[in-house]
C-alpha positions as protocol buffer text, in pm:
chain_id: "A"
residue {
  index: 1
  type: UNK
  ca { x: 10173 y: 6361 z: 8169 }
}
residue {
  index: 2
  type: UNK
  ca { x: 9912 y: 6077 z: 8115 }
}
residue {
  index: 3
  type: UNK
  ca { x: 9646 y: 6318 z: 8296 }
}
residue {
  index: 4
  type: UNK
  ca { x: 9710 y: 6571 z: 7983 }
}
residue {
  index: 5
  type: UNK
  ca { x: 9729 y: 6317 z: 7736 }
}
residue {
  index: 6
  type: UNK
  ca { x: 9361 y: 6253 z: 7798 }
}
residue {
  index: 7
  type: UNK
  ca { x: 9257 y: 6591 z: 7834 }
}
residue {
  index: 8
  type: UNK
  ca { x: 9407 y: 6665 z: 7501 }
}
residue {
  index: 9
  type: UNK
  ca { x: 9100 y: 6678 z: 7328 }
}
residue {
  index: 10
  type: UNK
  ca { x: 8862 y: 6942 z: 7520 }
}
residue {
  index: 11
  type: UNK
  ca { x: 9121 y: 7063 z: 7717 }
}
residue {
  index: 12
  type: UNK
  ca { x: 8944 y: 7140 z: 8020 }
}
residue {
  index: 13
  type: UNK
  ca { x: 9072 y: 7000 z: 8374 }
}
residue {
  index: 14
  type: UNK
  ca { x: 8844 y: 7265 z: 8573 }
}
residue {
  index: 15
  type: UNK
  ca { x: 8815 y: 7152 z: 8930 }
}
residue {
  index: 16
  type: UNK
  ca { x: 9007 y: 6846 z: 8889 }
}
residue {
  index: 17
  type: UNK
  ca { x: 9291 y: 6812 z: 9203 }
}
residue {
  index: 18
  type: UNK
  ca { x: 9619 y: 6765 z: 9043 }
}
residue {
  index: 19
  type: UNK
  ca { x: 9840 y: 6916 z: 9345 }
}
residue {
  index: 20
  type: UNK
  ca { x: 10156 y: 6755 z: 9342 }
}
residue {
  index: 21
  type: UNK
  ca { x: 10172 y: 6623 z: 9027 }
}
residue {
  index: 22
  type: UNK
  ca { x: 10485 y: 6683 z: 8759 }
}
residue {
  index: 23
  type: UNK
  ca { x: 10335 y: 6902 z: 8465 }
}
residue {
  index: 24
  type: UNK
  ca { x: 10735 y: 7017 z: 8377 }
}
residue {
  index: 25
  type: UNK
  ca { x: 10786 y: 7148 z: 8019 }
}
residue {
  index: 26
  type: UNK
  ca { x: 10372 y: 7043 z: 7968 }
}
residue {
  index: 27
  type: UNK
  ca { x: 10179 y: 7166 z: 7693 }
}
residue {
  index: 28
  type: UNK
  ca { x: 9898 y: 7340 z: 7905 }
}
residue {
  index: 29
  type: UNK
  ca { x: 9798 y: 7653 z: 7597 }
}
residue {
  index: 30
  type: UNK
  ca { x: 9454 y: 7742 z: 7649 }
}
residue {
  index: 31
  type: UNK
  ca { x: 9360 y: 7447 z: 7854 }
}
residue {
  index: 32
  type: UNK
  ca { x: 9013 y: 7549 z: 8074 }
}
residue {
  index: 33
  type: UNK
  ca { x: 9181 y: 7509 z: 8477 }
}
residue {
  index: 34
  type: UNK
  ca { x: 8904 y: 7656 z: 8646 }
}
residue {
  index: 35
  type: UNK
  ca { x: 8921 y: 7638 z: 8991 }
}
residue {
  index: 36
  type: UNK
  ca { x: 9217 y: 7362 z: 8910 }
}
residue {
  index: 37
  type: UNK
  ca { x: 9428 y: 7265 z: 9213 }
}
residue {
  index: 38
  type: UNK
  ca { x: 9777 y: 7285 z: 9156 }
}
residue {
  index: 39
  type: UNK
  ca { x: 9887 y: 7287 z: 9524 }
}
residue {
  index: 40
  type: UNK
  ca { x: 10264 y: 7188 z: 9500 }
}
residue {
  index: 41
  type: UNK
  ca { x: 10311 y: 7079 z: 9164 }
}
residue {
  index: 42
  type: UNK
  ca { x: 10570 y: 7116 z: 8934 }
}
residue {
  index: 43
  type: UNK
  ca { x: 10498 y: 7342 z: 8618 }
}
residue {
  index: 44
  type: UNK
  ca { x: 10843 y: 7438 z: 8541 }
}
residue {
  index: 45
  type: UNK
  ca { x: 10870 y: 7561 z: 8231 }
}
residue {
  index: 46
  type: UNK
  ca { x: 10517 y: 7463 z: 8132 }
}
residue {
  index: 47
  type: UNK
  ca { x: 10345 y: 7612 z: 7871 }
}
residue {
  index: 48
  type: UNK
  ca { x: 10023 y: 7783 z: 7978 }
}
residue {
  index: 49
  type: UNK
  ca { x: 9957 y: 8048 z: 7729 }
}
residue {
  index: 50
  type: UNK
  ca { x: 9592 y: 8197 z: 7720 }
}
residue {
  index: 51
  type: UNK
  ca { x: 9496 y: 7925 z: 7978 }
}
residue {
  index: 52
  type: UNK
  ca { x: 9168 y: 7970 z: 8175 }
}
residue {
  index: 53
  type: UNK
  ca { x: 9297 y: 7933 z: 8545 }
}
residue {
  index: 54
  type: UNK
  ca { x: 9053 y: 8158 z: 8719 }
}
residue {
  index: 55
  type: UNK
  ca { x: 9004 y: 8087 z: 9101 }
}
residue {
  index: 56
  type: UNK
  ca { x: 9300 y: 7805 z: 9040 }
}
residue {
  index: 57
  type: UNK
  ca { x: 9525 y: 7690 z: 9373 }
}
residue {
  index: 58
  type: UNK
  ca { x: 9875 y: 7713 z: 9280 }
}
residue {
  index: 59
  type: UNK
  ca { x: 9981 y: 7791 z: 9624 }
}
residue {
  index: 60
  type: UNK
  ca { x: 10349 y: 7659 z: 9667 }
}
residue {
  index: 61
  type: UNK
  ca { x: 10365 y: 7511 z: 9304 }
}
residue {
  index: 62
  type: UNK
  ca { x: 10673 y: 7541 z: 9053 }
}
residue {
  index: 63
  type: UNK
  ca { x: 10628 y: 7792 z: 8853 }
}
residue {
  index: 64
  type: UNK
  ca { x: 11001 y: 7874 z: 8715 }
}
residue {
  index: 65
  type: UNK
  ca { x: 11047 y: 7952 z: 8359 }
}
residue {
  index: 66
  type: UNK
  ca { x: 10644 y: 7900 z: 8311 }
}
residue {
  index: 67
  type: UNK
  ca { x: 10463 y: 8029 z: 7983 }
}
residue {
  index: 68
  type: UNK
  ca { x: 10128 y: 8275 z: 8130 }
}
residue {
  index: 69
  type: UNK
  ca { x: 10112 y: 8493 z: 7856 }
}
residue {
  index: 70
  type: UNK
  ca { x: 9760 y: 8619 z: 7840 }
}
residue {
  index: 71
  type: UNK
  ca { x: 9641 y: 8382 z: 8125 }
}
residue {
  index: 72
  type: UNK
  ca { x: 9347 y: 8461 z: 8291 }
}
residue {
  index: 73
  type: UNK
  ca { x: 9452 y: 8403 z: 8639 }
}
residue {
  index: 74
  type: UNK
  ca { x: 9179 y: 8611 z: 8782 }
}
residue {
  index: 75
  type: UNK
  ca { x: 9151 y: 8518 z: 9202 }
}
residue {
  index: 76
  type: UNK
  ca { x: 9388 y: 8271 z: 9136 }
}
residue {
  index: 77
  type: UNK
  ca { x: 9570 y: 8175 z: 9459 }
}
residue {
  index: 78
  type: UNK
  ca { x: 9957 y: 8191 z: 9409 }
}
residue {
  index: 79
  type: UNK
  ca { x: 10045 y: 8208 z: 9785 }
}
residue {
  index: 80
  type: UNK
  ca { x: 10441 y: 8106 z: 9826 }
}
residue {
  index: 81
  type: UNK
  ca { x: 10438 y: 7989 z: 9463 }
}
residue {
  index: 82
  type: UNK
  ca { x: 10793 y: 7998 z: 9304 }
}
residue {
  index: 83
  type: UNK
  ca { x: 10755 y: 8204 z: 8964 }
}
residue {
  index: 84
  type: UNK
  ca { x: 11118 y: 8298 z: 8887 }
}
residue {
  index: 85
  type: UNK
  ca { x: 11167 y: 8403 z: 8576 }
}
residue {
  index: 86
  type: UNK
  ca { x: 10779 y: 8349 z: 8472 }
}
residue {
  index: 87
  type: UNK
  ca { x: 10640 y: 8501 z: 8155 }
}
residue {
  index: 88
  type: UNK
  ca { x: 10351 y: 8695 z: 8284 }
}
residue {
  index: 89
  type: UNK
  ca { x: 10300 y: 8918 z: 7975 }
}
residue {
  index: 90
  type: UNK
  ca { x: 9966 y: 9099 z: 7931 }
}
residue {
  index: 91
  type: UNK
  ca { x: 9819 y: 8762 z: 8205 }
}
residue {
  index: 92
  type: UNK
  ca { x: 9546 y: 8881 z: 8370 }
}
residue {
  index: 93
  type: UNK
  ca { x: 9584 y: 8880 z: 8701 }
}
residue {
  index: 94
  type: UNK
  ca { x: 9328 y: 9061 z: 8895 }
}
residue {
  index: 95
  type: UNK
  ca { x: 9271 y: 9023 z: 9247 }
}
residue {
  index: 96
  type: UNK
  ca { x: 9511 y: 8728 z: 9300 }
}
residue {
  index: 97
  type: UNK
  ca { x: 9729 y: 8633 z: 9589 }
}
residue {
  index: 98
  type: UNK
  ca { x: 10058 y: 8644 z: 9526 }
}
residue {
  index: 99
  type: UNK
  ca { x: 10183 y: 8666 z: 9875 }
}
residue {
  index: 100
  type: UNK
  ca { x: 10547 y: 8561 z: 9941 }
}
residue {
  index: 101
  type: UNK
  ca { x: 10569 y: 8461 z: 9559 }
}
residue {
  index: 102
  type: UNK
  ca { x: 10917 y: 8463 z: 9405 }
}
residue {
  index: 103
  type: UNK
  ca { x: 10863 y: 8747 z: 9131 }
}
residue {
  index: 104
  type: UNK
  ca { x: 11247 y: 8685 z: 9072 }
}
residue {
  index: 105
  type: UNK
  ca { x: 11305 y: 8808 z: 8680 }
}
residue {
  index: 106
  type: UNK
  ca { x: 10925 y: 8816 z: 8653 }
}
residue {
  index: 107
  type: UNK
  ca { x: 10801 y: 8964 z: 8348 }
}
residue {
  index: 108
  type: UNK
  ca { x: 10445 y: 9149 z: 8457 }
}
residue {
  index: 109
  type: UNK
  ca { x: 10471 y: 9408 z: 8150 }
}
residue {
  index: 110
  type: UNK
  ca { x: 10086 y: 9465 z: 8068 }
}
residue {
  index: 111
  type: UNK
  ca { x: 10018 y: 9224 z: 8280 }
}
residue {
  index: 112
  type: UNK
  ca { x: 9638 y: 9373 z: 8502 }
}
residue {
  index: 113
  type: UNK
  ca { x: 9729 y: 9396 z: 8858 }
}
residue {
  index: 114
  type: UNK
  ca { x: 9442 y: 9543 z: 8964 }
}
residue {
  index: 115
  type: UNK
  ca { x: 9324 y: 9419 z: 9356 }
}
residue {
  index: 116
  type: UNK
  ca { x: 9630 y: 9149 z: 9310 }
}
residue {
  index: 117
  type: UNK
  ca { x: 9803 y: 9089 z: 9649 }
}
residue {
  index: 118
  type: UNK
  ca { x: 10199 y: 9121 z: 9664 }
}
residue {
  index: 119
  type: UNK
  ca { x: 10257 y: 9127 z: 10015 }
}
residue {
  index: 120
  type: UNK
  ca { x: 10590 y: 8955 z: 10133 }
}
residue {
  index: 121
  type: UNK
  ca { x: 10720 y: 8883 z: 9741 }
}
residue {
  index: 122
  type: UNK
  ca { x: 11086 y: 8785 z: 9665 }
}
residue {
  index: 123
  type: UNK
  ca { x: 11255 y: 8991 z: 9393 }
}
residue {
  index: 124
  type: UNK
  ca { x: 11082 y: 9269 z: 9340 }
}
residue {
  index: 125
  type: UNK
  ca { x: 11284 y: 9609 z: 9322 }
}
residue {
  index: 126
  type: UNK
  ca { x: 11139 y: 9944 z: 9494 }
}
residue {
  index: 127
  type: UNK
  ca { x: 11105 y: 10038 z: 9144 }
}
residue {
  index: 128
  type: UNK
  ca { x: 10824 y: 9756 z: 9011 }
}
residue {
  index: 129
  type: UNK
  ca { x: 10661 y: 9788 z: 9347 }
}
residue {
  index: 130
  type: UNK
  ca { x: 10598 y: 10137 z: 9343 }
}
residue {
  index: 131
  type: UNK
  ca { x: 10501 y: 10044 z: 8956 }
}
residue {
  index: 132
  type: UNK
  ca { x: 10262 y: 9752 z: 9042 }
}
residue {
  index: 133
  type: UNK
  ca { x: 10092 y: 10001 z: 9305 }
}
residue {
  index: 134
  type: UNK
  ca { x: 10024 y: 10271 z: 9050 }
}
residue {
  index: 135
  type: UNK
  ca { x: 9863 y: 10009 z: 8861 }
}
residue {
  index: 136
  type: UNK
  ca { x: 9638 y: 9881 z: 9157 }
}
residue {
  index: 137
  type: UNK
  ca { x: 9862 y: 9597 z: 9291 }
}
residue {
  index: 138
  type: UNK
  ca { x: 9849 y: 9600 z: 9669 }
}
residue {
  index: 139
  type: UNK
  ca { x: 10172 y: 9561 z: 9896 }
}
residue {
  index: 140
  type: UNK
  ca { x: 9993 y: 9443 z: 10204 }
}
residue {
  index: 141
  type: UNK
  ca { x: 10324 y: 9391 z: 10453 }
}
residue {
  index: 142
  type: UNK
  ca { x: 10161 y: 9516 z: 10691 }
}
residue {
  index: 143
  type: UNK
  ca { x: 9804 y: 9610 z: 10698 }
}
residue {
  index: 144
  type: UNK
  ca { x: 9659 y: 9810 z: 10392 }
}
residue {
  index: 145
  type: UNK
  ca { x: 9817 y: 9844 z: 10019 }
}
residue {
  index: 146
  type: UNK
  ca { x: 10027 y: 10122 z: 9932 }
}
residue {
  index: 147
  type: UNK
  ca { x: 10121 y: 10262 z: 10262 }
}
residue {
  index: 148
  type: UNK
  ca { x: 10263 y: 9961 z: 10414 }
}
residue {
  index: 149
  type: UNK
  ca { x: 10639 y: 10110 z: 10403 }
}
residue {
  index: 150
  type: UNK
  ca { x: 10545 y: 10445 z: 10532 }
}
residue {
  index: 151
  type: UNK
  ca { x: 10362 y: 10242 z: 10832 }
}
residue {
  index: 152
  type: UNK
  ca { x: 10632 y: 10071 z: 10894 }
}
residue {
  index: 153
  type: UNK
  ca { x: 10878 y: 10338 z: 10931 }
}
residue {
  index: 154
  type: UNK
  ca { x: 10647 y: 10492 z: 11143 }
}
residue {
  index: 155
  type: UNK
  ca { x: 10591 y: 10181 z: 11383 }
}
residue {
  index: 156
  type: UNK
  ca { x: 11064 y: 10189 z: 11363 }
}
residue {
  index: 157
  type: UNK
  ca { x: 11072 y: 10527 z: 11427 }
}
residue {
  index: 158
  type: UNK
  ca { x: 10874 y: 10502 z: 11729 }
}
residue {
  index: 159
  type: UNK
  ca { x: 10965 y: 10178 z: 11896 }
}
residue {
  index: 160
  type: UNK
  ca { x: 11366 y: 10310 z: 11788 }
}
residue {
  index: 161
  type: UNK
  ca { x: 11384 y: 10613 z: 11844 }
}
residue {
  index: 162
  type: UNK
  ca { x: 11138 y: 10871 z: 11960 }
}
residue {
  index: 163
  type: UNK
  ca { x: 11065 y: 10604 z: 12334 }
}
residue {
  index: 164
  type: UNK
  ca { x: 11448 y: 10569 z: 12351 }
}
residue {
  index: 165
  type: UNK
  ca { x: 11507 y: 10964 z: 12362 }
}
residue {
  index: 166
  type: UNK
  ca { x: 11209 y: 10992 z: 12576 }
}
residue {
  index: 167
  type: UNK
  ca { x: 11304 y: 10801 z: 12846 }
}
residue {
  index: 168
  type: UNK
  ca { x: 11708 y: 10907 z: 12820 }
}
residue {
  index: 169
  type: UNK
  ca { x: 11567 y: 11246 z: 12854 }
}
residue {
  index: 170
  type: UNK
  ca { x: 11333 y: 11189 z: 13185 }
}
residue {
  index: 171
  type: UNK
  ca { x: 11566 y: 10878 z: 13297 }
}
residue {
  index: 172
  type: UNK
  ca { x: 11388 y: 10519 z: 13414 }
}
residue {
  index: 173
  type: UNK
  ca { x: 11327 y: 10642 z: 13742 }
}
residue {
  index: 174
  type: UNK
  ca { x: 11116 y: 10943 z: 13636 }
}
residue {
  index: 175
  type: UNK
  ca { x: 10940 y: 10719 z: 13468 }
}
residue {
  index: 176
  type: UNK
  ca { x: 10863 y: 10465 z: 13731 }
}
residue {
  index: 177
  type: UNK
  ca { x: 10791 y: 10713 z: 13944 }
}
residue {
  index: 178
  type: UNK
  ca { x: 10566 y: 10884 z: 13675 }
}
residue {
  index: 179
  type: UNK
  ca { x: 10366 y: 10524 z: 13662 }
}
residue {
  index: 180
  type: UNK
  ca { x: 10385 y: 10471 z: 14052 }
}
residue {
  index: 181
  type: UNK
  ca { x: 10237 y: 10801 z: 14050 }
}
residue {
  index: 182
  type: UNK
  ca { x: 9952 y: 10750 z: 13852 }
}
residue {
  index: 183
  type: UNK
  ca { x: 9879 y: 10401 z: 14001 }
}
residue {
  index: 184
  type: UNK
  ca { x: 9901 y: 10468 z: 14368 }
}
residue {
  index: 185
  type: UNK
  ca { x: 9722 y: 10803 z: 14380 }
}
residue {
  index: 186
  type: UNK
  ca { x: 9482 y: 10810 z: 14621 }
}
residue {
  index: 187
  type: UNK
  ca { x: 9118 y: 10972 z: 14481 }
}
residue {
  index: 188
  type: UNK
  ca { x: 9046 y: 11309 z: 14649 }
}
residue {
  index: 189
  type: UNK
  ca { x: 8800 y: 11342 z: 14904 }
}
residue {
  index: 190
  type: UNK
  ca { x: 8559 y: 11621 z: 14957 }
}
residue {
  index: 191
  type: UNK
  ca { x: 8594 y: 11790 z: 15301 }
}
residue {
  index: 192
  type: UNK
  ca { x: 8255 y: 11724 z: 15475 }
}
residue {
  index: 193
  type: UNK
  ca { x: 8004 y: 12054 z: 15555 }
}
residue {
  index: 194
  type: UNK
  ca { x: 7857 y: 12047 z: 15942 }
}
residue {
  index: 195
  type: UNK
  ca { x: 7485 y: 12048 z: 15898 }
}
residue {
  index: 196
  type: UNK
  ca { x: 7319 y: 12388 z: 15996 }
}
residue {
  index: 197
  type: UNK
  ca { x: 7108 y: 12372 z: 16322 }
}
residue {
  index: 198
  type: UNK
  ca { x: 6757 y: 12355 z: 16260 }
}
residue {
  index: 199
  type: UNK
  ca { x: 6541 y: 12587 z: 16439 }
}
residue {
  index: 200
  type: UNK
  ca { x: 6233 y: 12524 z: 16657 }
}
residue {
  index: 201
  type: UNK
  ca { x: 5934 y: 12680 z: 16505 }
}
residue {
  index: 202
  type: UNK
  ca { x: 5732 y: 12932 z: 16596 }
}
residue {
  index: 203
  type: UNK
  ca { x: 6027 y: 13046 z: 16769 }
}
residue {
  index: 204
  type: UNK
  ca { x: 6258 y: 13324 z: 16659 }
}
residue {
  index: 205
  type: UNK
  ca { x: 6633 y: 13303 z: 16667 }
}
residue {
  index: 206
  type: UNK
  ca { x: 6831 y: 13454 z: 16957 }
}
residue {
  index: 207
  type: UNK
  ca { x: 6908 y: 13860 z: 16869 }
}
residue {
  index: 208
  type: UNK
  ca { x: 7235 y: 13975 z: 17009 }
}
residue {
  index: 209
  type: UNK
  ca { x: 7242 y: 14195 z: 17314 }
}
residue {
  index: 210
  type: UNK
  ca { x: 7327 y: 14544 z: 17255 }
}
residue {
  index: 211
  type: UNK
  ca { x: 7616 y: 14714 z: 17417 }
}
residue {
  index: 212
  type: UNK
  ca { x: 7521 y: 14967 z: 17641 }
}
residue {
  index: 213
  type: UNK
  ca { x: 7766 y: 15206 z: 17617 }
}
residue {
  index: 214
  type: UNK
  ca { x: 7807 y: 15445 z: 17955 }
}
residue {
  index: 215
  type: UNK
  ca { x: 7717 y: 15797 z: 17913 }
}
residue {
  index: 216
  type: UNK
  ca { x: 7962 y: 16076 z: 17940 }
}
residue {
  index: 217
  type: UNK
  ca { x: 7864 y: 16364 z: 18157 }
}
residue {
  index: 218
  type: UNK
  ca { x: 7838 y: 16718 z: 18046 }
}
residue {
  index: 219
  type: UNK
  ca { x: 7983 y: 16948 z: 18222 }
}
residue {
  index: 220
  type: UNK
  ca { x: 7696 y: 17268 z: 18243 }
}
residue {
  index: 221
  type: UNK
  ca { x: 7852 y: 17601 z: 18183 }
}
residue {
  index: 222
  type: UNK
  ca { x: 7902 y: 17842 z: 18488 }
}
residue {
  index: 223
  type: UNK
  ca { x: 7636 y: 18086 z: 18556 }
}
């Protein structure tokens, strides 16, 4: 508490380390914490209101019970940070990380979302996800935002059900044989064309020999 005690008069700790130091039940309210790291330290029930904490590391800090209303936590990085029950009210929040956070109680009303990562966060119901999308947060379990779930169900479906069904309905051995198949093929090849004879010049290719064909006598009429 020393470290605020000093800072009481501007208020500004902006790029100062602090990670794992004990700020619990500090008076932070509209200190300047830009670019602040916070890495691991204890803010429980803090008071932060209107604080500047853009591009602040609070990766796996403390964070229960803490005081953000109206924050500017703006590309803040909140990775794994524990935030149960925070008071996030009308904080500004844009394009943070909030991966794996623990949103547990959370209060995000007005709170702008927009570009903030949510990806792998503890206590939020399908309802303030789907809530937190519509108002540009990004659910990023898998690989892109919003459609995360859907891809998922897609990837279970597959891997679950549709190969399962396939191969009941052509049995493992079709299937080997299907891939033995394939692999063992031998390529085609083209049946070879004899080469035509080639002829001498100047002279001319042998005609055939005509059938003679033997004469039948006519028989003269009788005088």
């Amino acid at each position: 508490m020393d470290i605020l005690e000093k800072a009481r008069h501007n208020k500004d700790l902006s790029g100062r380390n602090l990670s794992g130091h004990d700020f619990k039940d500090g008076d932070l309210r509209n200190f300047k914490l830009r670019g602040t790291q916070f890495k691991g330290s204890d803010l429980s029930y803090a008071d932060l209101d209107g604080a500047e904490l853009f591009d602040a590391q609070l990766c796996d800090a403390t964070l229960i019970g803490v005081k953000l209303r109206g924050a500017l936590l703006s590309d803040a990085n909140l990775n794994g940070a524990d935030l149960k029950r925070a008071d996030l009210r009308g904080a500004d929040l844009s394009r943070a990380d909030l991966s794996s956070a623990n949103l547990s109680g959370a209060n995000l009303s007005g709170a702008k979302v927009h570009g903030a990562k949510f990806g792998g966060c503890i206590g939020l119901t399908d309802d303030r996800k789907r809530d937190l999308e519509k108002r540009g947060g990004i659910f990023q379990d898998s690989e892109t935002g919003g459609n995360s779930l859907l891809k998922k169900n897609k990837k279970w479906l597959m891997e679950r059900v549709i190969v399962p069904l396939i191969i009941t309905s052509i049995g493992s051995g079709g299937l080997v044989a299907i891939y033995n198949g394939i692999k063992h093929e031998p390529p085609s090849v083209p049946t070879p064309v004899s080469p035509a004879k080639p002829t001498t010049p100047g002279t001319s290719s042998p005609k055939p020999t005509p059938t003679t064909q033997p004469m039948t006598p006519v028989n003269s009429p009788l005088r």
